[in-house]
C-alpha positions as CSV (number, residue, x, y, z in Angstrom):
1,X,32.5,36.4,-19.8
2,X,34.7,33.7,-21.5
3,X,31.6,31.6,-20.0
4,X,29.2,32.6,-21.9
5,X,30.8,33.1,-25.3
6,X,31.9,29.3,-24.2
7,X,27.5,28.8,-23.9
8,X,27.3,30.6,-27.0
9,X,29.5,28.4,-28.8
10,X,28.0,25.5,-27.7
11,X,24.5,27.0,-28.8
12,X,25.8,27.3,-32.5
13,X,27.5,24.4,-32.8
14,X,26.1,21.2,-34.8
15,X,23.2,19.6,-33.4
16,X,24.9,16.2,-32.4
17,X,27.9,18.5,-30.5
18,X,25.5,20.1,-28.9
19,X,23.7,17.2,-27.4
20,X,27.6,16.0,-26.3
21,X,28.4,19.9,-24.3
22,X,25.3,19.8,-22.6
23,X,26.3,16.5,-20.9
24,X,28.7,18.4,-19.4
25,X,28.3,19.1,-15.5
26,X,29.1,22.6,-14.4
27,X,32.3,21.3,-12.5
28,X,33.3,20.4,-16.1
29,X,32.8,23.8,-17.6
30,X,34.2,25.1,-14.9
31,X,37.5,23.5,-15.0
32,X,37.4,23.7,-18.9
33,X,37.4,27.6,-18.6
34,X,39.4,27.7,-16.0
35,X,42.2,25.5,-17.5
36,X,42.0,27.7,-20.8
37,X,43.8,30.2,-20.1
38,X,44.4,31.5,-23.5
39,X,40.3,31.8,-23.9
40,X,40.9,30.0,-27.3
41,X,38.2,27.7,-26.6
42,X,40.4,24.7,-26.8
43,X,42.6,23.3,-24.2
44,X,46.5,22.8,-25.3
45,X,48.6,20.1,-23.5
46,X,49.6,22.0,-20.6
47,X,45.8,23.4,-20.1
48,X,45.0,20.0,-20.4
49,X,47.1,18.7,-18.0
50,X,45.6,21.8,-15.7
51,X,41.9,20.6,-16.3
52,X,42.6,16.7,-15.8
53,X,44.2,18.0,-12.7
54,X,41.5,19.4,-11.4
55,X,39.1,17.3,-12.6
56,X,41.2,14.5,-11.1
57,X,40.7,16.4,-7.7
58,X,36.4,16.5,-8.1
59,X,37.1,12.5,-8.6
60,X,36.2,12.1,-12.3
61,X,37.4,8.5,-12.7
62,X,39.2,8.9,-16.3
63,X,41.1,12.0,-14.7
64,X,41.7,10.1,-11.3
65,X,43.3,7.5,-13.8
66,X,45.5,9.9,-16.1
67,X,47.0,11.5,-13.0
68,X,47.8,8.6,-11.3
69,X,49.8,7.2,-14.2
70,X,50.7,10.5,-15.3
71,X,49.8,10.2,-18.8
72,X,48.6,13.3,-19.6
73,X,50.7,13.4,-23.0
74,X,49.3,9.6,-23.8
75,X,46.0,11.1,-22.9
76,X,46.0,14.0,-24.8
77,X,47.1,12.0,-28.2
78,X,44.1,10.0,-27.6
79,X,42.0,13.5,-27.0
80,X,43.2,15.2,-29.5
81,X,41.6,13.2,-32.6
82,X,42.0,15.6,-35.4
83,X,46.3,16.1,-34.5
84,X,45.5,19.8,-34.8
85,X,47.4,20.1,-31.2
86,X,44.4,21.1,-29.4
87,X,41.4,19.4,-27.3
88,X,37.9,20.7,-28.0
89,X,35.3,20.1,-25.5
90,X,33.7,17.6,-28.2
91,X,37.2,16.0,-28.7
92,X,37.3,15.6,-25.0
93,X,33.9,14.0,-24.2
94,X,34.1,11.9,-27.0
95,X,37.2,10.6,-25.3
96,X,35.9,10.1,-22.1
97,X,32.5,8.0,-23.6
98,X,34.7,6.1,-25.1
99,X,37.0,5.2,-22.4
100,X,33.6,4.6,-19.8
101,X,32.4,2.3,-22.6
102,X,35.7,0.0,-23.1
């Protein structure tokens, strides 16, 4: 259920976030719903640290990285662009493009 209201969301959401969800691999989504366990549609710093964790086990490199150092708080100050103490999905793969690219 929370999967498709999370599809849903995605569908209504601005035209450039959109083109940034769909990027996402189902193994992504999955461990994004997963991880929010609140069904807010955003991940707070401990579902964060629960979705790096698992996507750290799938081997996505920037999560291999974060759990090897342990920075999931750095990580998260970086996610979390707006301060609002929350990662959206488009906070998060906005992050991870960035990180790729540097």
């Amino acid at each position: 259920m929370l999967k498709t209201t999370l599809v849903t969301l995605i569908c209504l959401a601005p035209a450039t976030s959109y083109a940034q969800v769909f990027s996402a691999t189902d193994q992504e989504i999955d461990a994004y719903v997963i991880a929010d366990r609140n069904q807010d549609g955003y991940l707070s710093l401990t579902e964060f640290r629960t979705f790096v964790q698992a996507m750290a086990k799938a081997g996505q490199p920037t999560a291999k990285t974060i759990r090897t150092f342990g920075a999931y708080r750095f990580a998260f100050g970086i996610v979390d662009v707006n301060k609002d103490n929350r990662a959206s999905p488009d906070e998060l793969r906005a992050a991870d493009d960035d990180y790729r690219a540097n």
